[in-house]
C-alpha positions as CSV (number, residue, x, y, z in Angstrom):
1,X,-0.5,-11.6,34.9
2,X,2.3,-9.8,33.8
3,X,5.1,-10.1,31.4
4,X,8.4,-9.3,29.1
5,X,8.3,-9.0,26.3
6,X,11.4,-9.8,24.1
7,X,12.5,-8.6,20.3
8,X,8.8,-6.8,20.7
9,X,8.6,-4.7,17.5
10,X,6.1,-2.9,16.9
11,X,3.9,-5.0,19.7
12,X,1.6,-7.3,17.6
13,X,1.7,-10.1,20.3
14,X,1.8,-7.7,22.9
15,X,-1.4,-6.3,22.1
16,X,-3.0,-9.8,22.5
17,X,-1.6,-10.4,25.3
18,X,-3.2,-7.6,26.9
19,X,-6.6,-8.1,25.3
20,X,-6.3,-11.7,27.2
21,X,-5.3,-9.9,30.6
22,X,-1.7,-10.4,30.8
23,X,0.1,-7.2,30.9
24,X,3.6,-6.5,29.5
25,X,5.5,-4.3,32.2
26,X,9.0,-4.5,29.9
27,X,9.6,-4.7,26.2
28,X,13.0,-5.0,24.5
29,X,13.4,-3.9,21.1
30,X,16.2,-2.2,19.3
31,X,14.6,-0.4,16.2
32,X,13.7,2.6,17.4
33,X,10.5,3.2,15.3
34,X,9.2,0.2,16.6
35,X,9.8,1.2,20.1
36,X,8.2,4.1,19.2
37,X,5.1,2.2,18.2
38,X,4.7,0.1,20.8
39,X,4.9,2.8,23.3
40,X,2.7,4.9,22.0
41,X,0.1,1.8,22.8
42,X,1.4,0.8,26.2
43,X,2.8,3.3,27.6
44,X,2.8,1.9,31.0
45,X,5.6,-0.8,30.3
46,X,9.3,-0.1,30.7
47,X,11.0,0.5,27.1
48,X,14.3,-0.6,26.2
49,X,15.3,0.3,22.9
50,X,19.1,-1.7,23.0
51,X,20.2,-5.0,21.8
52,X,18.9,-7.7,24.0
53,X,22.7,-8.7,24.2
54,X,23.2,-5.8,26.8
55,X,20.4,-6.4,29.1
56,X,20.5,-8.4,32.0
57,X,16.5,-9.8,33.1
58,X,17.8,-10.7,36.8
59,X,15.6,-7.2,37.9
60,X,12.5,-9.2,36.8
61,X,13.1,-12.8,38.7
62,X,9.6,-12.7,41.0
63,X,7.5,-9.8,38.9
64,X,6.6,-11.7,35.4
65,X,4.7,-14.8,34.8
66,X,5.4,-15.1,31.0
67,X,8.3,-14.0,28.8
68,X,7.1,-13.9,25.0
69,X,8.6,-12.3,21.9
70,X,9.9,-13.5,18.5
71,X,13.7,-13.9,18.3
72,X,15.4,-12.3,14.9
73,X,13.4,-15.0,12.1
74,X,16.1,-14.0,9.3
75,X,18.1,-17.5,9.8
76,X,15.5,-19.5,9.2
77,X,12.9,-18.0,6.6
78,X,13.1,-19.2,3.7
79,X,13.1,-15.6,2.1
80,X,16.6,-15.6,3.3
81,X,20.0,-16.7,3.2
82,X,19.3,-19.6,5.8
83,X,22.7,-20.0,7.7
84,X,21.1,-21.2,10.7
85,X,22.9,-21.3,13.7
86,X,25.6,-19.6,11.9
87,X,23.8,-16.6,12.1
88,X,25.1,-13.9,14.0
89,X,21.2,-13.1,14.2
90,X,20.2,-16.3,15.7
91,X,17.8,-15.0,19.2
92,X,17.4,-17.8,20.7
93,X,20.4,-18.2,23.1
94,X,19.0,-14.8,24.1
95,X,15.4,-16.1,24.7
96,X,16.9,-19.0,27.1
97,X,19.3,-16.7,28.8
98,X,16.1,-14.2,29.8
99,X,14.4,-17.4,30.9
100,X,17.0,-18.8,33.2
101,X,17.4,-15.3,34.3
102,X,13.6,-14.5,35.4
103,X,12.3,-18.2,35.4
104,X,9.0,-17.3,34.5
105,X,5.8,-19.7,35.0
106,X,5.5,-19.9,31.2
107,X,7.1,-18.4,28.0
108,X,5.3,-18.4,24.6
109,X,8.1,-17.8,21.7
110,X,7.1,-17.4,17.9
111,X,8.7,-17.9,14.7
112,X,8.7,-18.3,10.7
113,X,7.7,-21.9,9.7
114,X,11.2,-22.5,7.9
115,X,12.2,-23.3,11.3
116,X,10.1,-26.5,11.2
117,X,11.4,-27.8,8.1
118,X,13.3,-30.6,7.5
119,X,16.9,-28.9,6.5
120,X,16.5,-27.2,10.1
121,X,14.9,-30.3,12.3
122,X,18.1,-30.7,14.0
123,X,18.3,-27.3,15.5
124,X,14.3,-27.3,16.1
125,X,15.2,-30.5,18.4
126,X,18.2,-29.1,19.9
127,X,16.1,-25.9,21.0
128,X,13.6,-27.8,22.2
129,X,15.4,-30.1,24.5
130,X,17.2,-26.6,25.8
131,X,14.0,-24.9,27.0
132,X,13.1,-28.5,28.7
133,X,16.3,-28.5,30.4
134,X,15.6,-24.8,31.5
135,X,12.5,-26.9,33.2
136,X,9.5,-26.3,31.0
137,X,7.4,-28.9,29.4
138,X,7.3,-28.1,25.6
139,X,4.5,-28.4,23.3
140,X,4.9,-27.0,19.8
141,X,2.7,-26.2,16.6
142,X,2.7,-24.5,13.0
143,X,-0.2,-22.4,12.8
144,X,-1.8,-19.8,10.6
145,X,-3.3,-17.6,11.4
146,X,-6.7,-17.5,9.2
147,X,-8.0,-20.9,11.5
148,X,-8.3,-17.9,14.7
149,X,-9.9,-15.4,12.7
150,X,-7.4,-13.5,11.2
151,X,-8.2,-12.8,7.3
152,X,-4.5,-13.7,6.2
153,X,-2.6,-17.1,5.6
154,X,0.5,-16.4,7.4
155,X,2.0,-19.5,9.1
156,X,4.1,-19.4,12.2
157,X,5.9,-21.5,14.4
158,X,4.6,-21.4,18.4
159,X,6.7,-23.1,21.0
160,X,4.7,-23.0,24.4
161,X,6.4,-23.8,27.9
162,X,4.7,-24.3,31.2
163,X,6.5,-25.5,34.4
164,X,3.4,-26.8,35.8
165,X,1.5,-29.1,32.5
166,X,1.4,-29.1,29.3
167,X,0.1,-26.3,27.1
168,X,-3.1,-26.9,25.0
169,X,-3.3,-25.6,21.7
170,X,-6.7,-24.1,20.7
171,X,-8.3,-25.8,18.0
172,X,-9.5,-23.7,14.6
173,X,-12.1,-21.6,14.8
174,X,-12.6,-20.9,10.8
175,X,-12.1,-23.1,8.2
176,X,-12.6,-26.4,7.2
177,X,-12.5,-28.2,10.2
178,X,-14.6,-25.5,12.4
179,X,-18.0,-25.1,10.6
180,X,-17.2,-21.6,10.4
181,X,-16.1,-19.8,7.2
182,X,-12.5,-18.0,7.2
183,X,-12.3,-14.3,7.0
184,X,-12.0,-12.8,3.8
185,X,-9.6,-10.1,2.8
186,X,-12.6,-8.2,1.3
187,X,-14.3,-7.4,5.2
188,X,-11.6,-5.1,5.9
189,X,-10.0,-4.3,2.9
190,X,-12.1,-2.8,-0.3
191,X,-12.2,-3.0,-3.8
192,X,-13.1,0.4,-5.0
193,X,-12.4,2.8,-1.6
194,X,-8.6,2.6,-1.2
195,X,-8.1,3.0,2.5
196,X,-4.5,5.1,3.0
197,X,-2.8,6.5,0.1
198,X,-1.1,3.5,-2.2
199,X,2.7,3.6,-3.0
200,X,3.2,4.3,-6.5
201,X,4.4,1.1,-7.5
202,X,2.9,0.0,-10.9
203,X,2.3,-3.9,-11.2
204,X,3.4,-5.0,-14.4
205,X,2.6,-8.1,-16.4
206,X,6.3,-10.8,-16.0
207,X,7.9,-11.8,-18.9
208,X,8.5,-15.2,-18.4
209,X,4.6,-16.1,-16.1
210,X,4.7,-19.0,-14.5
211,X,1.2,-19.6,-14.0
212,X,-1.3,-22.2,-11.1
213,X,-4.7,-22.8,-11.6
214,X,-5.4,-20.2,-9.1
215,X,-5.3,-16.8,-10.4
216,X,-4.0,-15.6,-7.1
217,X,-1.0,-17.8,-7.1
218,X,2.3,-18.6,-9.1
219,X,4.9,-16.0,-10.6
220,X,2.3,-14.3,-13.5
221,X,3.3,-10.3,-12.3
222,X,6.7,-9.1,-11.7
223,X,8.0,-8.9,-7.7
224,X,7.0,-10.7,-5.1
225,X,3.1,-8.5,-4.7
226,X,0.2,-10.7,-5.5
227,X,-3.3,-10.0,-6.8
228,X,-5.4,-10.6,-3.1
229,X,-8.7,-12.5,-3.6
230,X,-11.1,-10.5,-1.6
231,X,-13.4,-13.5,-1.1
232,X,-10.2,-15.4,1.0
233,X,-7.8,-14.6,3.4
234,X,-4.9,-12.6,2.1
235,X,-1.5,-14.0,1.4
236,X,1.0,-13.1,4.4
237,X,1.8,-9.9,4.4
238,X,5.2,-9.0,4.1
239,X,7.7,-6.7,5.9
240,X,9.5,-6.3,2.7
241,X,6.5,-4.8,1.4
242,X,6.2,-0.8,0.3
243,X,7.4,-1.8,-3.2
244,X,6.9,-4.6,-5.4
245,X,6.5,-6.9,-2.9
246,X,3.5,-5.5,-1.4
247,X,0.2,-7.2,-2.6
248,X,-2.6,-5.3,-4.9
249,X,-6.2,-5.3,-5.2
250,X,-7.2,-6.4,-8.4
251,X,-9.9,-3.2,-9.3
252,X,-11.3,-4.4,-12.6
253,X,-10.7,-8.3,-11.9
254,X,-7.9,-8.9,-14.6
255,X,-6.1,-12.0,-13.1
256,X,-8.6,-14.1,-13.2
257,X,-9.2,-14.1,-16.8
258,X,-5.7,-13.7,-17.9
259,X,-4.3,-17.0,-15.4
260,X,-7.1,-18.4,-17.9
261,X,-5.5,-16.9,-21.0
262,X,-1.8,-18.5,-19.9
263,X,-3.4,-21.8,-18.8
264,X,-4.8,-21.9,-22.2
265,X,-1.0,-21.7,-24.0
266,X,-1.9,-17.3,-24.6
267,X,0.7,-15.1,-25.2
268,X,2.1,-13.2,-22.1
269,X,1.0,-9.4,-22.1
270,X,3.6,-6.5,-21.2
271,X,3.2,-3.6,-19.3
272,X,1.4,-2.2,-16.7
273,X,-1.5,-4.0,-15.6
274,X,-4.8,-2.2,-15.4
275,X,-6.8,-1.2,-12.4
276,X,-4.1,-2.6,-10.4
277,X,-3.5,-0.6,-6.8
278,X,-0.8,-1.7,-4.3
279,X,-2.1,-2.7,-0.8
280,X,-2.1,0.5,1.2
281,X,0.1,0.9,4.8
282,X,-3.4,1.0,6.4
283,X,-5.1,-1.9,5.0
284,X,-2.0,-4.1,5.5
285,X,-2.0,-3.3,9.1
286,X,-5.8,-3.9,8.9
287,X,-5.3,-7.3,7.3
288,X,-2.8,-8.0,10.5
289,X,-5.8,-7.3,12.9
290,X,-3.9,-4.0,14.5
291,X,-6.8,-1.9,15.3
292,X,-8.0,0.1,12.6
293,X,-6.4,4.0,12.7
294,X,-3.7,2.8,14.7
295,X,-0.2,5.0,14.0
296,X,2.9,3.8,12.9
297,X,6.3,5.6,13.5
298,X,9.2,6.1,11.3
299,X,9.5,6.8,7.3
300,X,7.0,4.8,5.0
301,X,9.1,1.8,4.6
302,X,9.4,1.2,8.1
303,X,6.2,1.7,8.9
304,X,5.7,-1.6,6.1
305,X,8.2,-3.5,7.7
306,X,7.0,-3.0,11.1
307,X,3.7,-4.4,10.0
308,X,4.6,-6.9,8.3
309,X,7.1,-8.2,10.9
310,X,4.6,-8.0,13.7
311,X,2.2,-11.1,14.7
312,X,-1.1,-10.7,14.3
313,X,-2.8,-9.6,17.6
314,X,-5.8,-11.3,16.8
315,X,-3.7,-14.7,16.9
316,X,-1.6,-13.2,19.6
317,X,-4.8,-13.0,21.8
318,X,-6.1,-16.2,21.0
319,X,-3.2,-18.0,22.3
320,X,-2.8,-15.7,25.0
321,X,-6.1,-16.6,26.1
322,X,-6.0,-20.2,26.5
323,X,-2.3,-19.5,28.0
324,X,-3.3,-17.4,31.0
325,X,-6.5,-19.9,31.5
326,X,-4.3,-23.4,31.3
327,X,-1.8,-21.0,33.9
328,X,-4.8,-20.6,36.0
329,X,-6.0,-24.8,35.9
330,X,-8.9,-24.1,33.7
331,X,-9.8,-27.9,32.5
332,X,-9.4,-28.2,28.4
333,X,-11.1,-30.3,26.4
334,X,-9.9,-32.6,23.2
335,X,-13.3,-30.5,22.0
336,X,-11.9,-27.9,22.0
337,X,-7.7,-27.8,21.8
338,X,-5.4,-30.6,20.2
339,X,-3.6,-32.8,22.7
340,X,-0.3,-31.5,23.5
341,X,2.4,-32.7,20.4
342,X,5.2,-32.4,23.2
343,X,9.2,-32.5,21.9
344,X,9.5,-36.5,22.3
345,X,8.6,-37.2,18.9
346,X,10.5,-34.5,17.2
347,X,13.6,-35.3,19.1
348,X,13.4,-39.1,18.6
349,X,12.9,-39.0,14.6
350,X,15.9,-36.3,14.7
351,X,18.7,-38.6,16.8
């Protein structure tokens, strides 16, 4: 099968995609670093490094089966300002124009899970009904990622349309509800042989903690970076990382007895905190399942935002996989993947 893929980045889905056999023979993307990435590891596809804005897809009516990307997430994270529709940066129109434009058999589009929150129900709805009038039947899910495999708890919103059925969601394969453990942070990521060179960005105790009975959560260090419990999956990696907000490996295992010391009503400490070491540009990219040794262009922050902004292709191929077999009439099973949650409901408790 082959593909476009839209607001690629640095081609996290993408490589998925292709490790599940469908191919992507376009990519759109307009930071040029992240062009760079991706076609350094498909070279094959056509590369446009341009706003989406300027591109018409009418070239690609009868060559792709799927269109996939990840429109601009900015106006709905909650990291963010979170105007919306008001946001100049909103994708989406985009996404339904390329649709209408090629009218692929399927399209698989991705975003933060602010968008499925109840201050932005109204638009989920409205975007749902609009990909149903562009003749898809929608199904929709949160997932995270650390049910498939991947050894980090980053959440994202898929929205899955097929013109012939209904898309199947896989069920988990780690956790809970598998039998199957999740995949720690510590297989790929170690505590005492750094992997990468770290940003020298001390981790200092916050004035004012704010402290959970986990030692890996709350506000206890200053920035947004968080100690990462090598015996779980890591908290989501962020594209704001390369500075304070990038996550650290705890060395000489300090938070767990100081979230014990605060919980107890101990003074907060100051300073640096020891043993401390900021996750590395490697091991992040490691913890997103890009293959290990894998070469990120631009300047250091980039190549942190690129990362964190990708989806993991772990996930990517996951879904891509029971994508290209539902597209084929493979049979699913309850078993197996969750009933399709199609927009009826979502659109009925939103009017």
């Amino acid at each position: 099968m082959q593909a476009l893929d839209l607001f690629s980045g640095p081609g996290g889905l993408s490589l998925g995609m292709k490790a599940a056999g469908i191919q992507p023979i376009a990519s759109v993307e307009k930071n040029k670093d992240a062009v760079a990435t991706y076609a350094a590891h498909t070279s094959t596809a056509e590369h446009f490094c341009a706003d989406v804005r300027t591109i018409s897809f009418n070239r690609y009516r009868g060559k792709v089966d799927v269109i996939f990307g990840g429109p601009p997430c900015q106006p709905f994270s909650t990291g963010g300002l979170r105007r919306g529709t008001a946001d100049a940066r909103n994708m989406f129109p985009e996404f339904i124009r390329a649709l209408n434009e090629v009218k692929p058999a399927a399209f698989l589009a991705e975003n933060v899970p602010g968008l499925a929150t109840r201050d932005r129900i109204h638009y989920l709805s409205q975007l749902l009904r609009e990909f149903e009038l562009a003749g898809y039947n929608v199904t929709w899910q949160v997932v995270m990622a650390a049910d498939y495999g991947v050894p980090q708890k980053r959440r994202r919103v898929i929205i899955v349309g097929m013109k012939e059925g209904e898309f199947w969601f896989p069920k988990p394969t780690h956790g809970p509800k598998s039998g199957r453990p999740y995949v720690a942070s510590g297989t790929v990521v170690s505590k005492d042989q750094p992997f990468g060179e770290p940003p020298n960005c001390p981790v200092l105790y916050a004035k004012y903690p704010d402290p959970r009975r986990s030692p890996y959560a709350g506000h206890v260090y200053n920035g947004g970076g968080r100690p990462v419990d090598l015996d779980a999956p890591c908290h989501t990696i962020l594209a704001s990382a390369g500075g304070y907000k990038t996550h650290w490996i705890d060395t000489l295992d300090i938070a767990p007895g100081y979230t014990a010391h605060l919980l107890a009503g101990g003074t907060p400490r100051e300073g640096t905190v020891p043993g401390a070491r900021r996750l590395t540009r490697e091991e992040s990219a490691l913890l997103q399942t890009f293959p290990r040794g894998m070469r990120f262009a631009g300047s250091v922050s980039s190549q942190y935002t690129q990362i964190g902004d990708a989806v993991p292709p772990l996930l990517g191929q996951v879904l891509a996989k029971a994508l290209k077999e539902q597209m084929e009439g493979h049979s699913v099973s309850p078993e197996t993947h969750f009933e399709p949650d199609t927009a009826a409901p979502l659109l009925a408790a939103a009017s």
